[in-house]
KEGU-591531 format. One record per residue: residue in three letters; x, y, z of N, C-alpha, C, CB in turn. Coordinates in pm, whole numbers, plus 50000, padded with zeros to 5 digits. Glycine has a CB too. Example, Ala and Ser with C-alpha at 12.3 -4.5 7.8 and 13.67 -1.06 7.14 Angstrom:
ALA513194943150780512304955050780513204967050780511314955350905SER512854977550708513674989450714512905000350787514084994050572
This chain:
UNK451862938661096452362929160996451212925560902452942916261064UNK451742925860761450412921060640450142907860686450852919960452UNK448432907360609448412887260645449072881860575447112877460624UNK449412886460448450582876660357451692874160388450962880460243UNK452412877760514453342876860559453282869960679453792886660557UNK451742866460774451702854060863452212844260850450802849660882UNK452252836760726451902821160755453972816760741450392811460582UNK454462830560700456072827260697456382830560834457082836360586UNK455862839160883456132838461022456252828361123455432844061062UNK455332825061035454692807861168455592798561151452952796661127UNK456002801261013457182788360941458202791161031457852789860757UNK458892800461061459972805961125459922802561254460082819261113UNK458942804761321458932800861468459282784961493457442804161529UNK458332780661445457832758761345459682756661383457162757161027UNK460702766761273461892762761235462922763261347462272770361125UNK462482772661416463412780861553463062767861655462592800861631UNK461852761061698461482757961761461852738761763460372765161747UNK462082738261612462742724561559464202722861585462602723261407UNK465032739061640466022736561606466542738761792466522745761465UNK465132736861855465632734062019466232752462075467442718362017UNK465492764161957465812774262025464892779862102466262781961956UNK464912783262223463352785162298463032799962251463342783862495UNK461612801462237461052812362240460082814662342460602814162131UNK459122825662327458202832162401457312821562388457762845962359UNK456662823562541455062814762490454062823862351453722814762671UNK453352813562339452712821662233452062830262218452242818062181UNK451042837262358450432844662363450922859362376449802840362431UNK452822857462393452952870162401453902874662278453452873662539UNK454002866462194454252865662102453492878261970454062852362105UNK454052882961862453342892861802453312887261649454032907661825UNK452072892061609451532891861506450612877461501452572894061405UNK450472873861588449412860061589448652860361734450382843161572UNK446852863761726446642860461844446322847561912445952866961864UNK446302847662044446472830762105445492824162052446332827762272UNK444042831162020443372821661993442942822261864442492820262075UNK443772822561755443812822061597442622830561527443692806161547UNK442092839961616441272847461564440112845561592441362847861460UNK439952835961606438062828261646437542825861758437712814061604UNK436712827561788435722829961908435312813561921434232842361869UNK435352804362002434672794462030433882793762182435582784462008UNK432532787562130432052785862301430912778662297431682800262392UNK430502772862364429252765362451428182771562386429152767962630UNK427432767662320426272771562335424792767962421426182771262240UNK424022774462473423092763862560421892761162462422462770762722UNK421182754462531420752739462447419352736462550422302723262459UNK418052737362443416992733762547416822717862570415572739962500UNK416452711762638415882693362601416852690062643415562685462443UNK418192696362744419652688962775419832680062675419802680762914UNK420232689062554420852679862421422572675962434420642690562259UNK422662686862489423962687962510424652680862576424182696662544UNK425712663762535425322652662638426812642362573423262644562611UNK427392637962675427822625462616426922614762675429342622562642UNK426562604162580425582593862601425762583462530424392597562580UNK426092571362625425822558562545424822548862553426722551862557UNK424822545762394424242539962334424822524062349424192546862218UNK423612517462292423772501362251425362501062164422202495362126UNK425382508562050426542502561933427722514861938425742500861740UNK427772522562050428432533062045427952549462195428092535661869UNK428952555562158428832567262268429192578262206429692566162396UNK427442584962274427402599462141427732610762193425892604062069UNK428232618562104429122630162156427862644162091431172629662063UNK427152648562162426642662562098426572675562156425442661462063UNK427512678462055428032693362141427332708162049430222694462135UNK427002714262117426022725562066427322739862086424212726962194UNK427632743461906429312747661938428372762061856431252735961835UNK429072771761902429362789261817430882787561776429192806961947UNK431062795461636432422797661606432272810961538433142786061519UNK433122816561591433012831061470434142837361437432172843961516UNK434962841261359435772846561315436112863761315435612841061217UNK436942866361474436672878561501437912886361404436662880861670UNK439152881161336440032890561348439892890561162441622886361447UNK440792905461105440832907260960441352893860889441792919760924UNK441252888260772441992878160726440872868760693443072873060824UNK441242856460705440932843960687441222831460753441202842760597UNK440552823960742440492809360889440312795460747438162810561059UNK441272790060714440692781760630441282769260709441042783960469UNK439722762360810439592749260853440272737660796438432746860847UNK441002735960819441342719960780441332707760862442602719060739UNK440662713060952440182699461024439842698661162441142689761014UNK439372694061222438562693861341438622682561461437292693861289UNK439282679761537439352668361628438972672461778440802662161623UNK438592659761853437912659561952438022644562079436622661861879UNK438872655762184439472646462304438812646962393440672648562357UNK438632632762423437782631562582438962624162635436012621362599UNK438722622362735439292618262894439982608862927438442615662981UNK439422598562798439762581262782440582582362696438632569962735UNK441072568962695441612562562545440622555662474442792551762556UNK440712572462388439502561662260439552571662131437232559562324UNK439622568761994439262572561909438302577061837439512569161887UNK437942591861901436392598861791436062602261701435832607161796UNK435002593661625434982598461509433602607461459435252587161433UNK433672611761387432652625561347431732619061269433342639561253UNK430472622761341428882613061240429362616561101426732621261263UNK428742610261033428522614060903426772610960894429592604760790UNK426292621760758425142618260729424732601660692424922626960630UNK423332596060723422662588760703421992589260548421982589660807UNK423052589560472422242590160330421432580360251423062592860242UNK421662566760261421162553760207419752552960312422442539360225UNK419642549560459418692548560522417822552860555418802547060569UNK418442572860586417682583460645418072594260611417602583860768UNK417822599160486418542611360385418092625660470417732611460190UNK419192632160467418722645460543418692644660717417082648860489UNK418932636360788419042631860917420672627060926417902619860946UNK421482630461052422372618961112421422611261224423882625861190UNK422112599961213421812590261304422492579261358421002586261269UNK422502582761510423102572461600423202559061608422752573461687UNK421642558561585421552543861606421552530061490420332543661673UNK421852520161525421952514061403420542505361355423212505061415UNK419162504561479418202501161503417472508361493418122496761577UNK416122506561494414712513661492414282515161678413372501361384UNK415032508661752414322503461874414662517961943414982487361955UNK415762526961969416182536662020416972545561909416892532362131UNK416012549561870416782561761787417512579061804415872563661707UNK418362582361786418612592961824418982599761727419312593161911UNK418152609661643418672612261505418452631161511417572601961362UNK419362635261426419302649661404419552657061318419762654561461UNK418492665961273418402671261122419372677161076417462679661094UNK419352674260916420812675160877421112697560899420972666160653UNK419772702560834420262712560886420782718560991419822716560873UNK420512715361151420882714561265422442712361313420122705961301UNK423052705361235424152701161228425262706161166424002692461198UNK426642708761220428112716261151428702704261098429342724861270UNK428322689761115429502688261079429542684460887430072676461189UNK428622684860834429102687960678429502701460641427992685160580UNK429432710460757430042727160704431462730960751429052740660773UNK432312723660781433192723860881434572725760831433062712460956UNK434582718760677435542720160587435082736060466435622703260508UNK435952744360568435082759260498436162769060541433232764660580UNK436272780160513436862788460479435662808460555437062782560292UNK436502807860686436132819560759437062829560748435922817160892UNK435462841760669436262853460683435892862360792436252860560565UNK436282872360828435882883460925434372881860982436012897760848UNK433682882961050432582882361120431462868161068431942897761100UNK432362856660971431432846660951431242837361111432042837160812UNK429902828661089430102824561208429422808461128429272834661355UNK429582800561290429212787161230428592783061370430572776661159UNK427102780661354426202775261483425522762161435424932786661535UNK425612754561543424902745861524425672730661645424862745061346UNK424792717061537425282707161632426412698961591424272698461666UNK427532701861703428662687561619428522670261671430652691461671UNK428402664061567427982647761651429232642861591426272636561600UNK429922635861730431012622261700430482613761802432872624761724UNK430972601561728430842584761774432092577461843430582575261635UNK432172577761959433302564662011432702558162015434102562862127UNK433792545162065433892533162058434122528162196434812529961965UNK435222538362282435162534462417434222535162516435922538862462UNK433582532262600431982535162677433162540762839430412513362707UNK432952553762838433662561163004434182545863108431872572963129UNK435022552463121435452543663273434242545563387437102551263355UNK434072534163455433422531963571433392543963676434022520463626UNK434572549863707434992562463777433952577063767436462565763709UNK433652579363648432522587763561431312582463622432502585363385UNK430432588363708429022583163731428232594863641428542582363912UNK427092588163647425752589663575425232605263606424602577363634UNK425532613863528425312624663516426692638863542424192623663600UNK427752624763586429132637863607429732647163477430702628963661UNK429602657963496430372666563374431472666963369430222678863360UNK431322658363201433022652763157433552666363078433102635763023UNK434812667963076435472681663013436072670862839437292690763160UNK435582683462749435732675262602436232685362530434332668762524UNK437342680962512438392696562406437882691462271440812696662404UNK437922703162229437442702562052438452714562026435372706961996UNK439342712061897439932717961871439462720961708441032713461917UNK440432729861638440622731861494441882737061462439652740361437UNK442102729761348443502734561274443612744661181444062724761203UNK443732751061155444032764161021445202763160951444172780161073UNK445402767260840445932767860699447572768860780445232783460579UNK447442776260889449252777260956449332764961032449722792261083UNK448352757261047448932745061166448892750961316450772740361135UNK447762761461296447692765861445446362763261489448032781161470UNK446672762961665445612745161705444652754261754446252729161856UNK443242758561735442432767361837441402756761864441752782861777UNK441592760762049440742749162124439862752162231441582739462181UNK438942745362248437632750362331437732738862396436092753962257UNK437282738662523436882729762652435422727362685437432736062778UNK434352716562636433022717662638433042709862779432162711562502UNK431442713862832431312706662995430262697162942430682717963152UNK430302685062936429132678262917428602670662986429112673362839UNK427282668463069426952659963155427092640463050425192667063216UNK427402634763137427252618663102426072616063144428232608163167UNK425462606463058424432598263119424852584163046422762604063089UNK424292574163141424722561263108423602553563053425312554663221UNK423922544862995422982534062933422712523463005423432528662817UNK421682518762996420862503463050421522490963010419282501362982UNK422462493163033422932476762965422952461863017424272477062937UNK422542455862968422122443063056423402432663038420522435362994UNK424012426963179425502418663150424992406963082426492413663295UNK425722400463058425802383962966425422375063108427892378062876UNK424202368663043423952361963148424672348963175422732360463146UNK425152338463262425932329263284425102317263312426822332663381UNK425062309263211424282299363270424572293663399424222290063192UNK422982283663451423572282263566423582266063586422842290963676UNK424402266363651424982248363704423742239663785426552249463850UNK423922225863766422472218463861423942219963966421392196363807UNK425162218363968426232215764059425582227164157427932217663997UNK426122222464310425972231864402427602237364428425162225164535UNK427462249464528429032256664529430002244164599429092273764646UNK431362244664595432192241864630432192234664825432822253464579UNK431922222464841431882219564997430572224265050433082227265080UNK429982222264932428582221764986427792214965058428022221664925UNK428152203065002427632185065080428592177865103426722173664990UNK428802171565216429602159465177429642146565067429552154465271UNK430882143965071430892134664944430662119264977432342135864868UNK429452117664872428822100464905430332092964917427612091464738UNK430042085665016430572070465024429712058465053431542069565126UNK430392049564942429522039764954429382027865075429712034664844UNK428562024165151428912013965204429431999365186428272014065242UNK430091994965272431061981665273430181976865351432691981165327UNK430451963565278429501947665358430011944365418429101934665306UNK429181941465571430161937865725430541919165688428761940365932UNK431761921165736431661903265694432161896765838432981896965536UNK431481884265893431521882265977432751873466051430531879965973UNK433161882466164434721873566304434271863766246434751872166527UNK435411858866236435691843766243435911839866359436731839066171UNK435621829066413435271820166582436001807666578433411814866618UNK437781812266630438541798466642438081786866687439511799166715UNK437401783566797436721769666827435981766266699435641769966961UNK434861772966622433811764866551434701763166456432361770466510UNK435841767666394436951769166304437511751966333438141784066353UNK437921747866433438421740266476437411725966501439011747066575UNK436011727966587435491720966527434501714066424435551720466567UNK434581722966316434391719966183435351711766091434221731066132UNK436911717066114437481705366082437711691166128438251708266071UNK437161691766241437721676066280436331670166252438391672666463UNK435121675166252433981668566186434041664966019432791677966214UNK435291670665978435591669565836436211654065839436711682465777UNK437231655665934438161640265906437331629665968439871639265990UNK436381628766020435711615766111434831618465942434661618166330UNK434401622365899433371618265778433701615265704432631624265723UNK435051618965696436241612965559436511597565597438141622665558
């Protein structure tokens, strides 16, 4: 089948598939291969760059990606997203142009910086257009917002799909392994009470003034020493 005749193909399936008629899975499907033509994979990485890691104002995603464009035709990217494990929304660094021109950067401080040269980096090349044997190496950085569930310990390799979309709306997706490492974070401290815990001491009572029996005889004769003086 010509490539000018793919992307109606795809429409057709899109239409068959809207209209609740089942077809083939896709891979056995003809004239489109499963994985849209492109080669994705892991690349390794000296300095264990390769990491989800949080930070003070955020949790950094850096994935060290190959892409290459094995089949005749064209790959025109339209966009790039990236699922981890949680519920959370990732978003893709952008350059540091006002602060640190030619660098992305993580951090929003001087105190821990984690920054990486802009050449080093895919993600300003990403909105591009692959033909036959182009390739695209380098580093992709996104920023959440959610910090891993508790469940995730300190150094477990989290699985992180990164996908891409092409000009047909077809999804090609890679599975990265990334070790976690966690951050130092110090809790909110609680002030503390002069109060002691709950039934700690017993509770003051005050003493009562003993007041003294009264003594029926002196009762008795006190009054009659009253009426002889009267």
């Amino acid at each position: 089948m010509t490539i000018h005749r793919l992307g109606r193909l795809v429409e057709n399936w899109r239409e068959l598939e809207d209209a609740d008629i089942p077809l083939e899975p896709l891979e056995f499907r003809q004239g489109v291969k499963p994985n849209g033509g492109l080669t994705i994979r892991q690349m390794p990485m000296a300095y264990n760059e390769a990491v989800v890691r949080e930070l003070k104002y955020c949790v950094a995603y850096v994935i060290p990606v190959f892409i290459r464009r094995d089949e005749p035709g064209k790959t025109f990217v339209r966009g790039c997203t990236l699922h981890v494990p949680w519920d959370d929304s990732v978003e893709w660094l952008e350059e540091d142009r006002k602060r640190n021109p030619g660098w992305y950067t993580f951090s929003k401080d001087r105190v821990l910086v984690h920054e990486y040269a802009r050449n080093t980096v895919l993600n300003h090349r990403m909105q591009c257009v692959l033909s036959r044997g182009d390739v695209r190496e380098g580093l992709l950085l996104a920023a959440g917002k959610v910090r891993p569930p508790e469940i995730y310990r300190d150094g477990e390799i989290i699985p992180i799909r990164f996908s891409i979309i092409d000009q047909w709306d077809f999804e090609t997706s890679f599975t990265f392994k990334l070790p976690l490492v966690r951050g130092r974070h110090l809790a909110n401290e609680i002030p503390k009470s002069n109060r002691g815990p709950l039934l700690s001491r017993p509770d003051y009572i005050a003493p009562v003034e003993k007041q003294e029996a009264s003594d029926p005889a002196k009762s008795a004769k006190e009054e009659k020493q009253s009426h002889i003086e009267k």
